[in-house]
N, CA, C and O atoms as a GROMACS GRO file, in nm:
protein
  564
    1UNK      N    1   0.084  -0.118   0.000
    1UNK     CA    2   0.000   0.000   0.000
    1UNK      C    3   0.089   0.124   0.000
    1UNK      O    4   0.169   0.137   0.092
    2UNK      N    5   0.080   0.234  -0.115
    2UNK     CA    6   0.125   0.396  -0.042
    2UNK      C    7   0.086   0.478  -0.035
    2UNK      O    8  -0.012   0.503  -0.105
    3UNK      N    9   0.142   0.580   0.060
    3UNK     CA   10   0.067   0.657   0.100
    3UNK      C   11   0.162   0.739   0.134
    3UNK      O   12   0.275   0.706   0.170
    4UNK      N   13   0.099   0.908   0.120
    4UNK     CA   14   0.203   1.023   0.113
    4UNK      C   15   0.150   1.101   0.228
    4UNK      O   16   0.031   1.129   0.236
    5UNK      N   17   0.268   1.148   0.350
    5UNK     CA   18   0.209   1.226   0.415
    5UNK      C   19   0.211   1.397   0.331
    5UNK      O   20   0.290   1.439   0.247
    6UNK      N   21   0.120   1.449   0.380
    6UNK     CA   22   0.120   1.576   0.329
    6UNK      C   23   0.056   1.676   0.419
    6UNK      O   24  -0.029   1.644   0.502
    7UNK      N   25   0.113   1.841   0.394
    7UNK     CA   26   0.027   1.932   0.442
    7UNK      C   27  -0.070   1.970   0.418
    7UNK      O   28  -0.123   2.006   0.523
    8UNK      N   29  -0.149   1.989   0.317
    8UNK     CA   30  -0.285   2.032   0.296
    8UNK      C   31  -0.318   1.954   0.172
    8UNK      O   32  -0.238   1.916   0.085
    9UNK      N   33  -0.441   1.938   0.176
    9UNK     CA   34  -0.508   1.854   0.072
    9UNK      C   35  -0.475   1.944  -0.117
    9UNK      O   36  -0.491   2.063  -0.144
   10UNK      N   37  -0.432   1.845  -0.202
   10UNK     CA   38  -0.442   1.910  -0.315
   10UNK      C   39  -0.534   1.999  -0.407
   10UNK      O   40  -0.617   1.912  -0.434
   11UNK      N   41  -0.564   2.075  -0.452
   11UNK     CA   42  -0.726   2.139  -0.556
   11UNK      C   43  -0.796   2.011  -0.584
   11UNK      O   44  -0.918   2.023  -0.596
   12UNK      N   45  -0.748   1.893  -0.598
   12UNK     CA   46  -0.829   1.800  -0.653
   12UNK      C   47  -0.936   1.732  -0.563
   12UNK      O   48  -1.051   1.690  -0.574
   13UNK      N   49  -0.788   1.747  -0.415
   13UNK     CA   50  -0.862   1.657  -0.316
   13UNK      C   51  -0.977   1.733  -0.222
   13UNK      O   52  -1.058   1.664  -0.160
   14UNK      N   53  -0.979   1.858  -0.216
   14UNK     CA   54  -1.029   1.971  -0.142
   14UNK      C   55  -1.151   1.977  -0.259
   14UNK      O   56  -1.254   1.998  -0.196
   15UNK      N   57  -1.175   1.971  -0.367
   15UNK     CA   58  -1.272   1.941  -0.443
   15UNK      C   59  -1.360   1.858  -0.415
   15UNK      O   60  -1.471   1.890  -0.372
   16UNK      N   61  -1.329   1.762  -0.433
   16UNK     CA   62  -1.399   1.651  -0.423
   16UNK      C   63  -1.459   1.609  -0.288
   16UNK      O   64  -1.571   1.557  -0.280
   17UNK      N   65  -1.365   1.638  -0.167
   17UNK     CA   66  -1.408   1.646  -0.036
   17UNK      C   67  -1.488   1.691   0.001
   17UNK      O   68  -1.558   1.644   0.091
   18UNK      N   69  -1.509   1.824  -0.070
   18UNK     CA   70  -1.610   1.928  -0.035
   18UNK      C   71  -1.736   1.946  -0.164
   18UNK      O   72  -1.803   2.049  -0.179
   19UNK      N   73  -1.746   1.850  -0.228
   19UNK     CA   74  -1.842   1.843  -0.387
   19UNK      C   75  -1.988   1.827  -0.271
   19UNK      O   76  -2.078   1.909  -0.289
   20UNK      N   77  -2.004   1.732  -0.168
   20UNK     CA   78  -2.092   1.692  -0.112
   20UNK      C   79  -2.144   1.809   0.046
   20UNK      O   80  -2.216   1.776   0.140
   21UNK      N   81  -2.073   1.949   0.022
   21UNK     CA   82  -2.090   2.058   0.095
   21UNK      C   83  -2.236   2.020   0.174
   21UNK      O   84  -2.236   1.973   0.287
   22UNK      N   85  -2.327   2.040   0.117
   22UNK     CA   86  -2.489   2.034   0.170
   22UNK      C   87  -2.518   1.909   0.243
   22UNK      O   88  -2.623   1.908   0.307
   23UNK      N   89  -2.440   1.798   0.244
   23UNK     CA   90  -2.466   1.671   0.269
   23UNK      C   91  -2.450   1.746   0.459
   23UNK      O   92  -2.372   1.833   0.497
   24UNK      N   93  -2.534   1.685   0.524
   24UNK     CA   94  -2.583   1.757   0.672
   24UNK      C   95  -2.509   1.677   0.779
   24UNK      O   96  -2.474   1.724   0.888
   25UNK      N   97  -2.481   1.515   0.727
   25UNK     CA   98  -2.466   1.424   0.810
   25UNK      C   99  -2.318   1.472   0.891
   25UNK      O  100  -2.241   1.555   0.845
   26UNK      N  101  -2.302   1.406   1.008
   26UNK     CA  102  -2.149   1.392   1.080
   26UNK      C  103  -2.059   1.319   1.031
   26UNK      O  104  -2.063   1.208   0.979
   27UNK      N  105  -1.932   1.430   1.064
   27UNK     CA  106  -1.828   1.323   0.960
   27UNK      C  107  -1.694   1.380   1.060
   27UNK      O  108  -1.658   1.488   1.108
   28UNK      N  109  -1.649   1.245   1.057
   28UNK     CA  110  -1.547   1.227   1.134
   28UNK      C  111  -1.408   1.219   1.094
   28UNK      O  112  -1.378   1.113   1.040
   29UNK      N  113  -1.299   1.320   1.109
   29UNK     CA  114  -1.186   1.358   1.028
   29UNK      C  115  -1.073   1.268   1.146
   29UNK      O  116  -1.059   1.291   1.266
   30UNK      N  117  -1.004   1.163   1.063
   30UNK     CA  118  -0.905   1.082   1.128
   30UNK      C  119  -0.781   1.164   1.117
   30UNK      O  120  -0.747   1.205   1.006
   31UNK      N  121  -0.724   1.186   1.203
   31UNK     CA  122  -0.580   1.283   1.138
   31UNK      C  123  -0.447   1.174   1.185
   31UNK      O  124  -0.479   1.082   1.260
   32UNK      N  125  -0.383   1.179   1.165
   32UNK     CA  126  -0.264   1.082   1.146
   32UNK      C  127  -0.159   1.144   1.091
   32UNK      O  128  -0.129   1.144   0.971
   33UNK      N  129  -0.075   1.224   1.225
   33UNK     CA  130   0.040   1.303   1.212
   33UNK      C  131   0.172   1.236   1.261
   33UNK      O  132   0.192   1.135   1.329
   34UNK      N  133   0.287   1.365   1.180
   34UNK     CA  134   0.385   1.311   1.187
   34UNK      C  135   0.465   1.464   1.194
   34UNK      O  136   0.458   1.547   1.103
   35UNK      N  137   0.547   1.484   1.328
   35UNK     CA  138   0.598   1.602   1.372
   35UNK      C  139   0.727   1.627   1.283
   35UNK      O  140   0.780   1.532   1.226
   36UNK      N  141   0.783   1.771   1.271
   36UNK     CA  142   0.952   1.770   1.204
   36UNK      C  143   1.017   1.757   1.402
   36UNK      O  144   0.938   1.771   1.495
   37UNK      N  145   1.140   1.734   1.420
   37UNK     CA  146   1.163   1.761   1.532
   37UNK      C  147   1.208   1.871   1.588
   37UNK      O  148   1.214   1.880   1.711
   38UNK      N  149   1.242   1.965   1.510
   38UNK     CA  150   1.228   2.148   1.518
   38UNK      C  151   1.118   2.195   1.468
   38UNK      O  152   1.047   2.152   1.377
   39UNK      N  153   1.108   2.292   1.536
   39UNK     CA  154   0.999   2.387   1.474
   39UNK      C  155   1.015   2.471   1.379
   39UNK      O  156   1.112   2.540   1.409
   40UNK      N  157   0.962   2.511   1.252
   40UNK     CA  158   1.026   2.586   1.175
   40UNK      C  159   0.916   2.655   1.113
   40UNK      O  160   0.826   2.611   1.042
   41UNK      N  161   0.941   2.776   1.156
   41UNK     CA  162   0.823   2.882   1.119
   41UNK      C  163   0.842   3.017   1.017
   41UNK      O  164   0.905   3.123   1.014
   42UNK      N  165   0.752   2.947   0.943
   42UNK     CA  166   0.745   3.058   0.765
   42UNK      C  167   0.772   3.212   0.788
   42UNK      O  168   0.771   3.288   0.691
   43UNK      N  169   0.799   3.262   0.919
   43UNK     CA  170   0.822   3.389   0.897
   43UNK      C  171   0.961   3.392   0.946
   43UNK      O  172   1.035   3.483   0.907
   44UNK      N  173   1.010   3.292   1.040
   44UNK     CA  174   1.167   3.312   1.038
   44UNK      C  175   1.174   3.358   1.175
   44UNK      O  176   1.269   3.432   1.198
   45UNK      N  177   1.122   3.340   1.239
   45UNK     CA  178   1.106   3.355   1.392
   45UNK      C  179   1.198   3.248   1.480
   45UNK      O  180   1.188   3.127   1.467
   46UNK      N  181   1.282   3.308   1.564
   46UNK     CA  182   1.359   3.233   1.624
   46UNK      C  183   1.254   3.156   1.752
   46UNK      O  184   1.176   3.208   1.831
   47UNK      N  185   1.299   2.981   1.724
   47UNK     CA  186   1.200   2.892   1.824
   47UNK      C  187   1.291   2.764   1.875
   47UNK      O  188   1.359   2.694   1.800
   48UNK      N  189   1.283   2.750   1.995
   48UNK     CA  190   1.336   2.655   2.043
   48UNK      C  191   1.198   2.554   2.089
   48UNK      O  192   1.182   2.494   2.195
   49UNK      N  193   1.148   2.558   2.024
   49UNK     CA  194   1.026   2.437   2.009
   49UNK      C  195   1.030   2.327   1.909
   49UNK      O  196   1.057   2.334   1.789
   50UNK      N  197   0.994   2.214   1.987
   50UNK     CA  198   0.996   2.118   1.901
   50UNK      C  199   0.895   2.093   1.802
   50UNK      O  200   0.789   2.157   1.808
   51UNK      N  201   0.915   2.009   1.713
   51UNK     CA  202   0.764   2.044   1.643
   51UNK      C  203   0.596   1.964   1.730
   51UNK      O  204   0.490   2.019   1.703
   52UNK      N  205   0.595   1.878   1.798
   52UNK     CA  206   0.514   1.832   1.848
   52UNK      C  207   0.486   1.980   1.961
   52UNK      O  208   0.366   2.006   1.977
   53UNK      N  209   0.565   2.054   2.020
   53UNK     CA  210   0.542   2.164   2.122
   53UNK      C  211   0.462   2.311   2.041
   53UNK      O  212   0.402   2.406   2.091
   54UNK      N  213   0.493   2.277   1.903
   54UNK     CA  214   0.409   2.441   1.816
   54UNK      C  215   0.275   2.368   1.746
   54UNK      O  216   0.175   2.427   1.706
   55UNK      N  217   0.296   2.245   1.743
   55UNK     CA  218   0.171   2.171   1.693
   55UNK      C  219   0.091   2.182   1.812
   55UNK      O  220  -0.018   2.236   1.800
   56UNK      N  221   0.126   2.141   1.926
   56UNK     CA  222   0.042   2.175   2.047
   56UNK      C  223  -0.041   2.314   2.092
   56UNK      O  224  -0.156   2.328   2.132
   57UNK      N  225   0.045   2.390   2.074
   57UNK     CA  226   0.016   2.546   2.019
   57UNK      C  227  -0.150   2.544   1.999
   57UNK      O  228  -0.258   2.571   2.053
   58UNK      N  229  -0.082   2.490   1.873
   58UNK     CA  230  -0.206   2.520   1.732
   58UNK      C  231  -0.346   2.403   1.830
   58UNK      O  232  -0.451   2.447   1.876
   59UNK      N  233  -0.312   2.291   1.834
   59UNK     CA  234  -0.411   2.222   1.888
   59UNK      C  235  -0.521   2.231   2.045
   59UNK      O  236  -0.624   2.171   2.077
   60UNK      N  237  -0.441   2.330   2.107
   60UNK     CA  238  -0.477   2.384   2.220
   60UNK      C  239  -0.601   2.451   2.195
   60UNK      O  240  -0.701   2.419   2.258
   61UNK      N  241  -0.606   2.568   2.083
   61UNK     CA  242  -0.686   2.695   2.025
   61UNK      C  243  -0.763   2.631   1.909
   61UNK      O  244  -0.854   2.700   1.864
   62UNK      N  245  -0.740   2.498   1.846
   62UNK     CA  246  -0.784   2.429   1.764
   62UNK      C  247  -0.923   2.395   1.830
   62UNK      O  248  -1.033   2.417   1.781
   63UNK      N  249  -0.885   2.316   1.991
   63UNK     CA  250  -0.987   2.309   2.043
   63UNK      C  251  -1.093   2.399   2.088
   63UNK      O  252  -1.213   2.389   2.062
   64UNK      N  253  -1.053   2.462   2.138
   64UNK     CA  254  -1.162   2.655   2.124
   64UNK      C  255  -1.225   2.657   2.056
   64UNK      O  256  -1.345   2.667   2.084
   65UNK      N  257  -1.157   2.644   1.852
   65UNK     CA  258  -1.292   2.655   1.748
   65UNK      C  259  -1.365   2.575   1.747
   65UNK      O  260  -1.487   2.595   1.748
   66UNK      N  261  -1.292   2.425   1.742
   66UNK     CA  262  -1.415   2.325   1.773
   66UNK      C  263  -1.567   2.330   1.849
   66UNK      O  264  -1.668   2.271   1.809
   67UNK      N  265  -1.562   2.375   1.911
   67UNK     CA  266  -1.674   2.427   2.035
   67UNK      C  267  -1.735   2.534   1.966
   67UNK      O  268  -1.839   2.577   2.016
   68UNK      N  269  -1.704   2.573   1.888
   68UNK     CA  270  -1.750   2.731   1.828
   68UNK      C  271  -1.804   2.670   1.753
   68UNK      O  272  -1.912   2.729   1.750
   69UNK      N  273  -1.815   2.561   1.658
   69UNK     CA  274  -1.829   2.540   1.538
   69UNK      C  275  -1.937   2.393   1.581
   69UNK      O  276  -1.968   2.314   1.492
   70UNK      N  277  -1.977   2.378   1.701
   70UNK     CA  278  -2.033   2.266   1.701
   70UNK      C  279  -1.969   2.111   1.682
   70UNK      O  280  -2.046   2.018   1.655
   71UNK      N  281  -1.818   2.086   1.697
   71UNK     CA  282  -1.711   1.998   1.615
   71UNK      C  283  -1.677   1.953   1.735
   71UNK      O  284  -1.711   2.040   1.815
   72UNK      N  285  -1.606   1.822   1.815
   72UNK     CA  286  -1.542   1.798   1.898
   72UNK      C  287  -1.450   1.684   1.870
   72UNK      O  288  -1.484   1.591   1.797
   73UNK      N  289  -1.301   1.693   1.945
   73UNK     CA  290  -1.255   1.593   1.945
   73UNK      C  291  -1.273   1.502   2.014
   73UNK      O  292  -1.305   1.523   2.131
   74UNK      N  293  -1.256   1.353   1.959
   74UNK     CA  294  -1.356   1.235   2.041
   74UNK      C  295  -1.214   1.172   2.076
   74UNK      O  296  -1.199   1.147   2.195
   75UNK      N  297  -1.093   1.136   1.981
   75UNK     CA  298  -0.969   1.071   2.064
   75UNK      C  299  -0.870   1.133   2.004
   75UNK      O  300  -0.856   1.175   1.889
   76UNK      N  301  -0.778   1.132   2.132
   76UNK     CA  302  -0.614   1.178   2.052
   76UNK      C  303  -0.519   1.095   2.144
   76UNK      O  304  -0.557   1.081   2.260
   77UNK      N  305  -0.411   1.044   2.112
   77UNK     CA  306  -0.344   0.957   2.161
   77UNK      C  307  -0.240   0.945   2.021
   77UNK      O  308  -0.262   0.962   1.901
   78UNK      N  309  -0.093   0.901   2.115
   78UNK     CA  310   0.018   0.889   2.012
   78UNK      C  311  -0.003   0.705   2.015
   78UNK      O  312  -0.060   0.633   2.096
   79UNK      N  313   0.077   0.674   1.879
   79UNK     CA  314   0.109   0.581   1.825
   79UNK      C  315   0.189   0.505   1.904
   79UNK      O  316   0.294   0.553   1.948
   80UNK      N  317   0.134   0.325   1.944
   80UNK     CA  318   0.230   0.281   2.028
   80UNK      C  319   0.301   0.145   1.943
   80UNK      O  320   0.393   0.079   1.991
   81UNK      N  321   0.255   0.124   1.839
   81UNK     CA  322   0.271  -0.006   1.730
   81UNK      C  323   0.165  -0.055   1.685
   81UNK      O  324   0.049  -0.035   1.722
   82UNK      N  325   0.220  -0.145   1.573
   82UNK     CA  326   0.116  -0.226   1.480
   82UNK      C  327   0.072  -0.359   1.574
   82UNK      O  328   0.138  -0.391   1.673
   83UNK      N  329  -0.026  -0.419   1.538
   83UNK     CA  330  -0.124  -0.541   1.576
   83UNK      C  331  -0.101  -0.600   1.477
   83UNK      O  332  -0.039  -0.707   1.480
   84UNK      N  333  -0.152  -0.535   1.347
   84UNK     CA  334  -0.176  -0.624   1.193
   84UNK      C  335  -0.102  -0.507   1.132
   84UNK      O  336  -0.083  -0.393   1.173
   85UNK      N  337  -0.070  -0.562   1.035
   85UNK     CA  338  -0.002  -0.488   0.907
   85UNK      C  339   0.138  -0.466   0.876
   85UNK      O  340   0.222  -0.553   0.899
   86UNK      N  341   0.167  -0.349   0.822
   86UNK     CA  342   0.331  -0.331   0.797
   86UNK      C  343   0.317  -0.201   0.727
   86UNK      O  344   0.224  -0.163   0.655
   87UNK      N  345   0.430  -0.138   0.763
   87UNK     CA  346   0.434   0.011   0.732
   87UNK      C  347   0.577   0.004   0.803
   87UNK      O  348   0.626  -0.060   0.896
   88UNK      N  349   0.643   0.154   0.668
   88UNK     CA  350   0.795   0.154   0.716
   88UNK      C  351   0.809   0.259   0.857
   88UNK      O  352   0.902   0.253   0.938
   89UNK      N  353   0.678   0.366   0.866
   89UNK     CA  354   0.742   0.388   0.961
   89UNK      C  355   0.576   0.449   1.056
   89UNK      O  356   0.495   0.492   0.974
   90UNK      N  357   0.533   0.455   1.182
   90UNK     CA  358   0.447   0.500   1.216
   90UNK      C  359   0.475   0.657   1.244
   90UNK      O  360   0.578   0.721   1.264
   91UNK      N  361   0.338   0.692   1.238
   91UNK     CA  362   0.312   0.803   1.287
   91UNK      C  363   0.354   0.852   1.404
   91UNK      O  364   0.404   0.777   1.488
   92UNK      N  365   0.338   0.994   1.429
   92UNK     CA  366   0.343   1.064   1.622
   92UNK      C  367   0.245   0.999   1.682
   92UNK      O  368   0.248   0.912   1.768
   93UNK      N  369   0.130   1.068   1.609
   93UNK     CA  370  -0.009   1.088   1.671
   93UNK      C  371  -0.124   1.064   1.592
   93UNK      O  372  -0.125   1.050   1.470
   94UNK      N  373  -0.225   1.060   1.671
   94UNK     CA  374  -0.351   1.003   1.605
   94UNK      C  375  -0.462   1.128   1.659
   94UNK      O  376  -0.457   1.154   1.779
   95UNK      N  377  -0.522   1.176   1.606
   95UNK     CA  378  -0.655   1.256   1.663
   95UNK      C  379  -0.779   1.248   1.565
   95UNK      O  380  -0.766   1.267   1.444
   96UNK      N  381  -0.886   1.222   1.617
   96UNK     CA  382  -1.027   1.198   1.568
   96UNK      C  383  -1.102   1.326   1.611
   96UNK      O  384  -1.118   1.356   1.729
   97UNK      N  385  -1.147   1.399   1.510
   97UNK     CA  386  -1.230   1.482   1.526
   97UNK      C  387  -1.385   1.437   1.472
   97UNK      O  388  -1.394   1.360   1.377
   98UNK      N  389  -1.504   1.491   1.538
   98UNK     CA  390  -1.624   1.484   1.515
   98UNK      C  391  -1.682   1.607   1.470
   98UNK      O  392  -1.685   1.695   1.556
   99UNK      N  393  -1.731   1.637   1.356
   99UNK     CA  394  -1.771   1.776   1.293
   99UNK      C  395  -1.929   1.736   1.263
   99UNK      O  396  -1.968   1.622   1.237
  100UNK      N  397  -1.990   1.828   1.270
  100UNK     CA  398  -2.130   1.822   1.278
  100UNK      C  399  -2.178   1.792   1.111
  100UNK      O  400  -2.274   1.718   1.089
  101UNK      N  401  -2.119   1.840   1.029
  101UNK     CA  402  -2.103   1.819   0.831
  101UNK      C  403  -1.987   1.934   0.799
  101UNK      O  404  -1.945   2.032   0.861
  102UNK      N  405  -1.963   1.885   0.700
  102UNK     CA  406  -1.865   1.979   0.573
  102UNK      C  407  -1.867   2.092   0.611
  102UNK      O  408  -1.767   2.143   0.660
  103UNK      N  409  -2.033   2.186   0.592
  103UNK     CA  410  -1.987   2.314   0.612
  103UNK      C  411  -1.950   2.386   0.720
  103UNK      O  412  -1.907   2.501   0.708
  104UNK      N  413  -1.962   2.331   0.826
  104UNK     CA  414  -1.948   2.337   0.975
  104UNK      C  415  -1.744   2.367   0.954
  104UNK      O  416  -1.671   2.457   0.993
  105UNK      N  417  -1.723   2.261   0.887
  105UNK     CA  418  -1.597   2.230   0.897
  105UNK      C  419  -1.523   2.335   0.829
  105UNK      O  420  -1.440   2.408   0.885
  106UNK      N  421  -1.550   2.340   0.728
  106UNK     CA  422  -1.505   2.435   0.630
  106UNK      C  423  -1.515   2.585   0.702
  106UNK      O  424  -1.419   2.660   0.688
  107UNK      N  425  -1.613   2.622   0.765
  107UNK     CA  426  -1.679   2.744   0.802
  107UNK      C  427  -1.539   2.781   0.906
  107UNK      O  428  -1.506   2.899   0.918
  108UNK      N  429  -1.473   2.686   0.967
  108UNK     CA  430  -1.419   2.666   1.096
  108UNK      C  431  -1.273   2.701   1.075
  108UNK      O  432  -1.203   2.762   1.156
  109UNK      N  433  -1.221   2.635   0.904
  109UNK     CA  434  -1.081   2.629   0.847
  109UNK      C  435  -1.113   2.789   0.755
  109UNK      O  436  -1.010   2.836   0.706
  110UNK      N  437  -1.232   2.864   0.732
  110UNK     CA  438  -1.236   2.966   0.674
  110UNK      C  439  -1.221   3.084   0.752
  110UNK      O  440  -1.216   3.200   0.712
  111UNK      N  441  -1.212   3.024   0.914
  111UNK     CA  442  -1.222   3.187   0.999
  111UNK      C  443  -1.082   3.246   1.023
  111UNK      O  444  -0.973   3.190   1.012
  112UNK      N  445  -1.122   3.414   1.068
  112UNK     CA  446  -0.987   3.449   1.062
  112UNK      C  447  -0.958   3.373   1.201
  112UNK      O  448  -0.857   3.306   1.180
  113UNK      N  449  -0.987   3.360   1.287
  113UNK     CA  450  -0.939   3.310   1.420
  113UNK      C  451  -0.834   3.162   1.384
  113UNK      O  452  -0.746   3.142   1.467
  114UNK      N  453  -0.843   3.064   1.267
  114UNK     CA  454  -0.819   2.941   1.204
  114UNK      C  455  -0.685   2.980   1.197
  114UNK      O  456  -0.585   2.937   1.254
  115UNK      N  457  -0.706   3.099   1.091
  115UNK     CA  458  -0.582   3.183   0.977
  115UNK      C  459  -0.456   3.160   1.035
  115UNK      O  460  -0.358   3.097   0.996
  116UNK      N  461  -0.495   3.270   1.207
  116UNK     CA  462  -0.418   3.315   1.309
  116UNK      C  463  -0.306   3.203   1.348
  116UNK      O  464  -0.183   3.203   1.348
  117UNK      N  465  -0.402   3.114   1.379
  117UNK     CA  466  -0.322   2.963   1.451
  117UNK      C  467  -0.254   2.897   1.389
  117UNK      O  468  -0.164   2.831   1.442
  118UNK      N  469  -0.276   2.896   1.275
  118UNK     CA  470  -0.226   2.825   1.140
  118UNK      C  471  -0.088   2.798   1.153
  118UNK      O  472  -0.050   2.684   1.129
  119UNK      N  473   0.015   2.910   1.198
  119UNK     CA  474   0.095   2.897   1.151
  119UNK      C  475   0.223   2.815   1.267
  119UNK      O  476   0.346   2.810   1.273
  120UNK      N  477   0.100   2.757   1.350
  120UNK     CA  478   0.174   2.692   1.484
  120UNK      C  479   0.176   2.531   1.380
  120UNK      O  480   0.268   2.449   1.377
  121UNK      N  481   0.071   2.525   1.318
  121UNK     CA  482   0.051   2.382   1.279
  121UNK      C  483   0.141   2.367   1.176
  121UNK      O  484   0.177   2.252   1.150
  122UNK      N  485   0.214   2.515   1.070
  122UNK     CA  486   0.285   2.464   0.966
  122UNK      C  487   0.422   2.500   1.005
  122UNK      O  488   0.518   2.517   0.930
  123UNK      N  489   0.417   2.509   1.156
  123UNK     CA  490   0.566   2.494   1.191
  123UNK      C  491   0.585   2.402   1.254
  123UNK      O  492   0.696   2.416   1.306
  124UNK      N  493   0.522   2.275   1.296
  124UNK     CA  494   0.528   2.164   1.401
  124UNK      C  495   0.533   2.077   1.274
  124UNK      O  496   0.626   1.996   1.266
  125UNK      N  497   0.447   2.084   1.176
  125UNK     CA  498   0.374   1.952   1.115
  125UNK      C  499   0.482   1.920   1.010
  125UNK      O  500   0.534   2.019   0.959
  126UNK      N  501   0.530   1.782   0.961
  126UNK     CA  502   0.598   1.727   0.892
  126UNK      C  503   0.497   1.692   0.796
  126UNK      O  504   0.537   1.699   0.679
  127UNK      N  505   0.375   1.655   0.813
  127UNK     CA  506   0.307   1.642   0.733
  127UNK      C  507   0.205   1.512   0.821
  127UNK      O  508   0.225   1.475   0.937
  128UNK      N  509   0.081   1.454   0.712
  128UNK     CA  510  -0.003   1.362   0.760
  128UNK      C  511  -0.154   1.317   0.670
  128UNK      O  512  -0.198   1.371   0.569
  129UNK      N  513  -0.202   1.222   0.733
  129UNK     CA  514  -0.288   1.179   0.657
  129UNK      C  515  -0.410   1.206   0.672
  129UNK      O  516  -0.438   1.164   0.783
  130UNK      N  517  -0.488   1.247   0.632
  130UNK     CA  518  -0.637   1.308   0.703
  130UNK      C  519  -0.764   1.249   0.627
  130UNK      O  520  -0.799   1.299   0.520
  131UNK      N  521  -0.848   1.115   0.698
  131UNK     CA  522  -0.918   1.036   0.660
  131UNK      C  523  -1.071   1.072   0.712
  131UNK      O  524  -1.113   1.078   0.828
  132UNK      N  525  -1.137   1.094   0.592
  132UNK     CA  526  -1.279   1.164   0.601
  132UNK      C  527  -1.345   0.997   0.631
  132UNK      O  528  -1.326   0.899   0.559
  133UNK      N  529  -1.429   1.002   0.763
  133UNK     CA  530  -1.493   0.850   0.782
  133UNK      C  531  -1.627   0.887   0.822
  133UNK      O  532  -1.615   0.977   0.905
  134UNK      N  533  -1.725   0.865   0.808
  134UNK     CA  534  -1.882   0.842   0.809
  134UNK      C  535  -1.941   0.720   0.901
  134UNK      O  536  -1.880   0.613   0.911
  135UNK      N  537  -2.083   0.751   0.976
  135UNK     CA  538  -2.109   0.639   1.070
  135UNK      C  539  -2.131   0.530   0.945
  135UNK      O  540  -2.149   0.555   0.825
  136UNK      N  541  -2.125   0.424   1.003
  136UNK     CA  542  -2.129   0.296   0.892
  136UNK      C  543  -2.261   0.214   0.974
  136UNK      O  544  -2.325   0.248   1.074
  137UNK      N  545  -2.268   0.107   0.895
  137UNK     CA  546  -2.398   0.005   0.911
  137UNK      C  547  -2.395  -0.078   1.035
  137UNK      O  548  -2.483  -0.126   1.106
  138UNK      N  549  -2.231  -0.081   1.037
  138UNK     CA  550  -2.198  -0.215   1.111
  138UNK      C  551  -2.243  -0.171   1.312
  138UNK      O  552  -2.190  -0.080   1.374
  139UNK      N  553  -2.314  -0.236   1.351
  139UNK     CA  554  -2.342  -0.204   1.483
  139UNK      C  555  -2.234  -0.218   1.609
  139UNK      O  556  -2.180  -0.324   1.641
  140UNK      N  557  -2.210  -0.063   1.687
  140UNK     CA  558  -2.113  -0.091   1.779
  140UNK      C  559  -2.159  -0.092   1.930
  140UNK      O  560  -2.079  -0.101   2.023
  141UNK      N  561  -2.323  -0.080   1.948
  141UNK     CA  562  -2.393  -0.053   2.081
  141UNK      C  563  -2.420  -0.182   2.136
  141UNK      O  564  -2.477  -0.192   2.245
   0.00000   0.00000   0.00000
């Protein structure tokens, strides 16, 4: 299987993600990060932070909008190993967010308050995988 970590979704993928805008239902954003081990920030700002410590930053105030936006995180926890599978290398961290639909979400990554924080996450983040998941059939009660 491959798979590319990355910072932000491509025009193609941000398309298509968002084609189903009006769709109302809850959707649950898997994030699956991977820190640089310095922090390195686009304006050139001297930081003795690691990147998991400016990602924290960002995720602290991340949580703030969440609440604003009706969105909550349901788990976050780092990576402790595989059970099944194979992969060359794991992730930091794992965080599950719960968003009420798309536009909720979008509304949330469009504010200036988002903008502001932003730039804690593109100085921590090495990059990652961000998996759009929907309730399914299969019964968990």
């Amino acid at each position: 299987m491959y798979y590319k970590n990355s910072m932000d979704p491509t025009e193609n993928q941000g398309a298509e993600f968002f084609a189903d805008i009006n769709d109302d239902r809850p959707v649950f954003m898997v994030n699956m990060m991977t820190y640089k081990k310095h922090a390195e920030y686009e304006d050139g700002r001297e930081s003795n932070l690691s990147g998991r410590e400016a990602y924290s930053l960002y995720g602290a105030e991340v949580v703030k909008l969440l609440a604003k936006h009706n969105a909550k995180p349901v788990f976050s926890g780092q990576f402790a190993g595989l059970m099944v599978g194979e992969v060359e290398e794991l992730w930091d961290d794992i965080v599950i967010v719960q968003y009420p639909n798309k536009a909720a979400m979008l509304e949330m990554f469009s504010s200036e308050e988002y903008q502001e924080i932003h730039v804690h996450r593109a100085a921590g983040l090495a990059g990652q995988l961000n998996i759009e998941a929907r309730v399914g059939e299969f019964p968990i009660e």
